[in-house]
C-alpha positions as CSV (number, residue, x, y, z in Angstrom):
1,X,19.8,-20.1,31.4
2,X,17.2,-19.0,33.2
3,X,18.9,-18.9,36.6
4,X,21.3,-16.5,34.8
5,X,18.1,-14.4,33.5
6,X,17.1,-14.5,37.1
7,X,20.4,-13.0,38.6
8,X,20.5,-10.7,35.7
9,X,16.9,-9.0,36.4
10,X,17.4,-9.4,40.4
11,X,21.2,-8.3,40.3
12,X,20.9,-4.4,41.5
13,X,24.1,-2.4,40.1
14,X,26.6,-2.2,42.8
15,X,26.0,1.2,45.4
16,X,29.9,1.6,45.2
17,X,31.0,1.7,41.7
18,X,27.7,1.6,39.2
19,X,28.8,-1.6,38.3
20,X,26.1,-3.5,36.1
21,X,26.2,-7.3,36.4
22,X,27.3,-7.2,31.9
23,X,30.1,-5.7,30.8
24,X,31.2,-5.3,27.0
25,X,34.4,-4.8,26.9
26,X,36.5,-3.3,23.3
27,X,40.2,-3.6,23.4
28,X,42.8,-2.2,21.0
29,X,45.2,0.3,19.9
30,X,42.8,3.0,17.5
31,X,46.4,4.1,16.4
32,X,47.7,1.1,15.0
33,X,44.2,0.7,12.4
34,X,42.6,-2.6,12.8
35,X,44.3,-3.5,15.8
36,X,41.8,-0.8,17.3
37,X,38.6,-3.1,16.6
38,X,37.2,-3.5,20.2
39,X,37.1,0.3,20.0
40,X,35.2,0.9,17.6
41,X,32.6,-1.6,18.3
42,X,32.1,-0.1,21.6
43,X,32.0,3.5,19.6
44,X,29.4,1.8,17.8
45,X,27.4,0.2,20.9
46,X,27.7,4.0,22.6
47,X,25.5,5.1,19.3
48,X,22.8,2.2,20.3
49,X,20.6,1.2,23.1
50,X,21.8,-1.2,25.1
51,X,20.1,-3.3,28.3
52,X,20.0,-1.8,31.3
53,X,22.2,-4.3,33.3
54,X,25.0,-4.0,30.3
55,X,28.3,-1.4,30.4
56,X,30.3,-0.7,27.7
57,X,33.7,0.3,28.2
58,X,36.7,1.2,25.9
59,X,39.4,-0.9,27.5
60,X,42.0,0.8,25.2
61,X,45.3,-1.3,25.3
62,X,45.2,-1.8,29.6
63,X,46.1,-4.9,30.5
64,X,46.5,-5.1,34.2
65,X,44.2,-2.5,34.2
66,X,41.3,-4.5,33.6
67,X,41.0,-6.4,36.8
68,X,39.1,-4.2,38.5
69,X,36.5,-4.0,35.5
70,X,35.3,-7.2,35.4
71,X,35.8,-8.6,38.6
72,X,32.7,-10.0,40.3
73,X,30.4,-9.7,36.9
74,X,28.0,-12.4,35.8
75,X,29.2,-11.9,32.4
76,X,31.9,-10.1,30.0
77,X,32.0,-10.0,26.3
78,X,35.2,-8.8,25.0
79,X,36.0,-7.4,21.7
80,X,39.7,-7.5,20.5
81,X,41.8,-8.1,17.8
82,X,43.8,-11.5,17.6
83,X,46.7,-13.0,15.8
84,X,45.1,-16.0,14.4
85,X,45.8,-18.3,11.2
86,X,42.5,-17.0,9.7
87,X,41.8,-14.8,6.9
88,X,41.5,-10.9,7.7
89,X,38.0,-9.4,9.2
90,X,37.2,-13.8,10.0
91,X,35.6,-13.6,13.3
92,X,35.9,-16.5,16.5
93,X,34.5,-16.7,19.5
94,X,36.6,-17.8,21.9
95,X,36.1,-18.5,25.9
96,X,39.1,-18.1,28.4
97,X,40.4,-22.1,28.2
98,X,41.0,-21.0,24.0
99,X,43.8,-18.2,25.3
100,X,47.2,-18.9,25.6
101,X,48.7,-17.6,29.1
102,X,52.2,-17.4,27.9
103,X,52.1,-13.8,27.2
104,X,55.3,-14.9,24.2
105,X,52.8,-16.9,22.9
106,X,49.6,-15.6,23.4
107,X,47.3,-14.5,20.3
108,X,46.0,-11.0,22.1
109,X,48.2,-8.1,20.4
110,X,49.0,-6.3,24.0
111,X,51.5,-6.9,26.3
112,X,49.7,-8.0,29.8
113,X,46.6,-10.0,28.2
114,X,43.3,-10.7,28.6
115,X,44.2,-14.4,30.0
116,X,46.7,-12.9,32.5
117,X,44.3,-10.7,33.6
118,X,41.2,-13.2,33.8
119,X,44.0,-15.7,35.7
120,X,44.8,-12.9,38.1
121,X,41.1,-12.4,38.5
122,X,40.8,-16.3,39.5
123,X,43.5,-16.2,41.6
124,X,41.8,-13.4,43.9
125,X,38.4,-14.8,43.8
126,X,36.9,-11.8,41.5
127,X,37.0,-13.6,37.8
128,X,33.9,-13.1,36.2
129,X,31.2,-16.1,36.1
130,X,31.0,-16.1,31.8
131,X,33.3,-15.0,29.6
132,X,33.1,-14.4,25.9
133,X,35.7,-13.4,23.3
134,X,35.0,-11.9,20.0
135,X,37.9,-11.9,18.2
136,X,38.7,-10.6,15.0
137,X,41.6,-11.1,12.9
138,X,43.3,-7.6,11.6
139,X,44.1,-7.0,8.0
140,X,46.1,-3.5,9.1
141,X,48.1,-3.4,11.9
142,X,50.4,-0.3,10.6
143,X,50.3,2.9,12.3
144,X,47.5,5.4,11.3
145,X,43.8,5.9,12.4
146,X,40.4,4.1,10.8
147,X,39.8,0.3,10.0
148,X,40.1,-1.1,6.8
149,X,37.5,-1.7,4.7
150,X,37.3,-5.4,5.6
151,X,37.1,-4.2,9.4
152,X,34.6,-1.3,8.5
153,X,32.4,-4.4,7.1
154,X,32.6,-6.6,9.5
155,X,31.6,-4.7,12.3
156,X,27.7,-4.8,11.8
157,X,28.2,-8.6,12.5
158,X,30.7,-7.9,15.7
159,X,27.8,-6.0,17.2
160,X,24.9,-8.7,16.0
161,X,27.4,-11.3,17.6
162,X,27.6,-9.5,21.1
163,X,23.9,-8.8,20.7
164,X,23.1,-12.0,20.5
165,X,25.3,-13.0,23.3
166,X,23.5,-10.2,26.1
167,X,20.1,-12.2,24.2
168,X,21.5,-15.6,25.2
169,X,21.4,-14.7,28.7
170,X,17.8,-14.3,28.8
171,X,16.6,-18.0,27.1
């Protein structure tokens, strides 16, 4: 751990693109209720003070899109909704290996997923060196705006979890 807190205080962000060395990373769909989870905990990390050497970004439902985000970090913690035989708001953390690649069986709700895009990343030399995934299961997944109230709950402890993730870095 300590090697990681050294490249974490020593990493400079990068001259071309801002890029800190942490990226949090909310996925979802805000129109489709819970399914807009990794949203809204980034909404919620926007209203807080975070590190430094940490960016947040609303990832939105991009898929493919993503490469370019979290290529070449030390670390990204993702936030996303998952289709998962667990009750509603039940949180997991997850690491890339946990992801299915098959996109017809895979347990992200969006099209291109995370594991396709952290395998394309691989296969051009740019994957990040951690990955985390938070993922929550959705109660509502029918159109509209705002999470349930099980999501609206469980959010506090979304945010303590990728708190204490960006804290593990530094023991």
């Amino acid at each position: 751990m300590q090697q990681t807190e050294h490249l974490i205080k020593k990493m400079p962000l990068d001259s071309t693109n801002n890029r800190r060395p942490v990226l949090v990373l909310g996925i979802g769909n805000i129109l489709l209720h819970d399914e807009g989870i990794g949203v809204y905990a980034i909404r919620e990390l926007q209203k807080i003070s975070v590190p430094d050497y940490v960016e947040t970004l609303d990832g939105g439902t991009a898929g493919a899109d993503l490469l370019d985000h979290i290529s070449d970090r030390v670390k990204v913690i993702v936030v996303d909704a998952v289709d998962a035989n667990i009750p509603p708001a039940a949180v997991l953390r997850l690491k890339p290996a946990d992801l299915v690649s098959d996109t017809r069986q895979s347990i992200s709700l969006h099209e291109f997923g995370l594991a396709e895009t952290i395998a394309m990343a691989r296969h051009l030399n740019c994957a990040p060196r951690d990955v985390v995934i938070f993922g929550v299961k959705p109660k509502n997944t029918t159109p509209g705006l705002g999470l349930s109230s099980e999501m609206t709950n469980v959010l506090p402890f979304v945010i303590d979890c990728i708190f204490a993730e960006i804290q593990s870095m530094n023991n």
